[in-house]
C-alpha positions in Angstrom: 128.6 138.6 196.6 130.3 142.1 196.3 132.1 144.6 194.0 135.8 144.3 194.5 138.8 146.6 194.1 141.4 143.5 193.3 142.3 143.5 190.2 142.2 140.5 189.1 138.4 139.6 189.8 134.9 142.1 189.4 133.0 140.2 192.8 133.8 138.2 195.6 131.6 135.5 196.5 131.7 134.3 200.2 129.4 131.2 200.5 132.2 130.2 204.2 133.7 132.4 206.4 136.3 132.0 208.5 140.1 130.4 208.0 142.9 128.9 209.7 146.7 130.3 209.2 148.5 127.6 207.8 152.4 128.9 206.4 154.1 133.0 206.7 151.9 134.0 203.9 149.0 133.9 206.5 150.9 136.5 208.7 149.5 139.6 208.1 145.9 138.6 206.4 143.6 141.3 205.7 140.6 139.0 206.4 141.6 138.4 209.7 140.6 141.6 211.0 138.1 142.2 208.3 135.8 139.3 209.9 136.9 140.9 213.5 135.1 144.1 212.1 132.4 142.6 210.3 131.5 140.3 214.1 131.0 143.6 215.6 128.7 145.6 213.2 125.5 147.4 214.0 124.2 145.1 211.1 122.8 142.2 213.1 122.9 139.9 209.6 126.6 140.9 209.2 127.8 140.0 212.7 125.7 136.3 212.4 127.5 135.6 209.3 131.0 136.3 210.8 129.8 135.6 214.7 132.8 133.1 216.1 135.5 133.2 213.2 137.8 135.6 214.8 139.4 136.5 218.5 141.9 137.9 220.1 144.4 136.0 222.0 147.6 138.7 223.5 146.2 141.3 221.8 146.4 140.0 218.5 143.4 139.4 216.1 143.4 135.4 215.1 141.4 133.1 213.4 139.4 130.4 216.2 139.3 127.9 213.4 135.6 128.0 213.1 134.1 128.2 209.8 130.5 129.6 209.0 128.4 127.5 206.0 126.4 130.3 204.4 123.6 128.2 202.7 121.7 131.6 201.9 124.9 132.7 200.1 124.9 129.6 197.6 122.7 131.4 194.8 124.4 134.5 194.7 125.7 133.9 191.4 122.5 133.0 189.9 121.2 136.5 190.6 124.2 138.5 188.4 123.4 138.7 184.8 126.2 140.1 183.4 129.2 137.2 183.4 132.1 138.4 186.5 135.2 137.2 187.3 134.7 136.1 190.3 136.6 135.7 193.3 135.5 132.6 195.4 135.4 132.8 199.3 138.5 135.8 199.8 137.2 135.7 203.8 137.6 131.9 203.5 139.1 128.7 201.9 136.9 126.5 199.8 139.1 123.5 200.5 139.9 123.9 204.2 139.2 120.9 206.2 136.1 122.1 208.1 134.4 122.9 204.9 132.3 119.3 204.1 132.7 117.3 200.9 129.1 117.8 200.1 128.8 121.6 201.0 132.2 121.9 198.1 129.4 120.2 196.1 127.2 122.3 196.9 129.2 125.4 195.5 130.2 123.1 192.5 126.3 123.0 191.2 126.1 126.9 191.4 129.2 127.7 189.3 128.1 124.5 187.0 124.7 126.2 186.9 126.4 129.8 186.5 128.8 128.9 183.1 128.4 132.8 182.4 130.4 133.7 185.2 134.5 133.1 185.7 135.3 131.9 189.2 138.9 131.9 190.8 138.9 129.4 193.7 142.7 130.1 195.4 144.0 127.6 198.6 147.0 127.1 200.6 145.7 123.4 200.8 146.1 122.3 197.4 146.7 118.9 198.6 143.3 118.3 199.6 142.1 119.6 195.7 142.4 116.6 193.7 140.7 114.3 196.7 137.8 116.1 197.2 136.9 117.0 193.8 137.3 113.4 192.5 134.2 113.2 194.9 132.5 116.6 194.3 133.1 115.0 190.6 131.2 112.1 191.0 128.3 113.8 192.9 127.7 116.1 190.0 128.1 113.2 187.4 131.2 115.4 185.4 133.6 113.6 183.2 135.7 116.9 183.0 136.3 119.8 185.1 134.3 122.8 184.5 135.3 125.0 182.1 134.5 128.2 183.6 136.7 127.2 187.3 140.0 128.3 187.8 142.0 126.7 190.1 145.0 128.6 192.3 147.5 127.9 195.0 149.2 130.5 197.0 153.1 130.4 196.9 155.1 132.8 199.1 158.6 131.7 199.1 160.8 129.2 197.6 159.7 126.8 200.9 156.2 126.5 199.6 156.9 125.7 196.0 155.3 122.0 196.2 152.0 123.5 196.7 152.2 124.1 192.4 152.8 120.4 192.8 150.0 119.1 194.0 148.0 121.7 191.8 148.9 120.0 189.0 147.2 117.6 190.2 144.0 118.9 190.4 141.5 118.2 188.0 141.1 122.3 186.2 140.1 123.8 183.1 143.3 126.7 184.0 145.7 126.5 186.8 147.5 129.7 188.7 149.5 130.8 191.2 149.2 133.6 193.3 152.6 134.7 194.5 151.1 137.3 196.9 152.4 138.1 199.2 155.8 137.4 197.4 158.4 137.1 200.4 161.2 136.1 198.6 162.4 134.9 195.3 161.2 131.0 193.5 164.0 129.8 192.1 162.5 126.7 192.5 159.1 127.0 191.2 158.2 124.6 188.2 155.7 126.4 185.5 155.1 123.5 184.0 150.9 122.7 183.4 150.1 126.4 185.4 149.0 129.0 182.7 148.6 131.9 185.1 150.9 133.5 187.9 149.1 136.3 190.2 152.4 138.8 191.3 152.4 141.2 194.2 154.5 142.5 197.4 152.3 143.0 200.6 150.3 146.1 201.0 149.2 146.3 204.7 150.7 147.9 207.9 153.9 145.7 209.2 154.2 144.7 205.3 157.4 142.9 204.8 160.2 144.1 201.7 159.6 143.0 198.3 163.1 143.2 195.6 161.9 143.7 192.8 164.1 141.1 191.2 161.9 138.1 192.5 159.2 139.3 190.4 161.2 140.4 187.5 162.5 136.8 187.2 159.4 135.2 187.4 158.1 137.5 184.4 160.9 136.5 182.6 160.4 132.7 183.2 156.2 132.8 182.5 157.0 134.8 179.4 159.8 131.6 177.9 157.5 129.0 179.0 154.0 130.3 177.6 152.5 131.4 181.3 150.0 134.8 181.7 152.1 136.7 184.2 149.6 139.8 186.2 151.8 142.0 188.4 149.2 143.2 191.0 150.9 145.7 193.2 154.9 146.1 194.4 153.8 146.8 198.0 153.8 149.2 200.6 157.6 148.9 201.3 158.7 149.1 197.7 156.0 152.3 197.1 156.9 154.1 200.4 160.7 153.8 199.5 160.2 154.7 195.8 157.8 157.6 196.6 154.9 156.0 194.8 150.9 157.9 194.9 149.7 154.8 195.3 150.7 153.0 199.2 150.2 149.8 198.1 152.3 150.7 195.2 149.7 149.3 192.3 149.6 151.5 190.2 151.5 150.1 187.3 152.8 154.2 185.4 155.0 154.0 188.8 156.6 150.9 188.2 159.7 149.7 185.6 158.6 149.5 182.5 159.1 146.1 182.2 157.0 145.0 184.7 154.1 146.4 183.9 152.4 143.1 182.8 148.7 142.5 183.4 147.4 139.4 181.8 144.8 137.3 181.9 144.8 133.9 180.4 143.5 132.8 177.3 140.5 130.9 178.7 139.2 134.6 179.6 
């Protein structure tokens, strides 16, 4: 478990490592060449834990599929004293198909043993929540879900707007959506049962446009339907064309006024 510079979370914890891309959102992931980087260090611990999760097939740095179970990872969170927000597996997804039942258990005890801390858990494969939890569930003997787990899907475009759906699902104390990168706008996105929406164009090289209206209109729908909006960043696009300090454009002074919106939900 690390410090982080996202907003939105104080650590990361990365108990699996490695990922799969799965929809356009996936296109220009900074993990991807983060575990390329971290399979070549000098630090022979590093490169083990990362060893196999990336390649490069034409030239261009891909996921192989492979995910890494990190058992010596699992009590991280036991050892930080002051309660975190905490960002759970950013190099990874907890609900990818190569990541066991009872290894999702497994992470399920620590943050049941850990209620100080706040974890955010975000997938692309919310359809897989709701199944594997109603086993994780049993295993741990819980009647409701823990209140201290936060639950998110990642929406990029109107296309992928059913991933909210099967959030809903889900068994969560809150529910978000992180609409990062945003790649167009969601007219069809239904608020109903999420109480958090995550905001933000993308901030990388090759970084595709963000209008500014798709997250202005989003705002504007959490605030009449009682949802936390956080606006993370406007991306590199929208802060190279606007002359912003910051590249990713995140720094909220630069933006409209009425954008700058960052919330957390109440259950923080």
């Amino acid at each position: 478990m690390t410090d982080t510079t996202i907003e939105w979370a104080t650590k990361t914890w990365n108990p699996t490592l490695g990922c799969t891309r799965v929809s356009p959102g996936c296109d220009n992931c900074y993990a991807i060449p983060e575990a390329w980087r971290h399979m070549h260090a000098s630090n022979p611990k590093v490169a083990a834990a990362y060893a196999g999760t990336a390649h490069k097939v034409d030239g261009r740095t891909d996921w192989t599929g492979r995910i890494n179970l990190l058992d010596g990872r699992l009590d991280q969170p036991k050892h930080w004293r002051k309660p975190e927000r905490i960002f759970v597996n950013s190099m990874s997804d907890v609900f990818a198909a190569r990541v066991p039942v009872d290894y999702v258990t497994k992470i399920w005890r620590t943050m049941q043993d850990t209620p100080r801390h706040t974890y955010q858990i975000l997938t692309k494969r919310p359809e897989r929540v709701a199944r594997v939890l109603d086993k994780v569930h049993a295993e741990l003997g819980l009647t409701q879900p823990l209140a201290n787990v936060w639950l998110g899907t990642s929406i990029e475009s109107d296309e992928y707007v059913r991933r909210a759906d099967a959030l809903r699902q889900a068994p969560a104390a809150v529910r978000f959506i992180s609409a990062e990168p945003l790649l167009g706008p969601l007219p069809s996105l239904d608020l109903q049962r999420i109480d958090w929406v995550i905001l933000g164009g993308e901030s990388k090289s090759g970084a595709r446009p963000l209008e500014v209206d798709w997250i202005r209109d989003v705002v504007d729908r959490c605030r009449t339907s009682g949802v936390t909006p956080f606006v993370k960043q406007l991306g590199t696009v929208w802060a190279k064309a606007n002359g912003a300090a910051d590249k990713k454009g995140g720094e909220p002074d630069d933006w409209p006024e009425d954008l700058r919106v960052r919330e957390f939900p109440a259950a923080a």
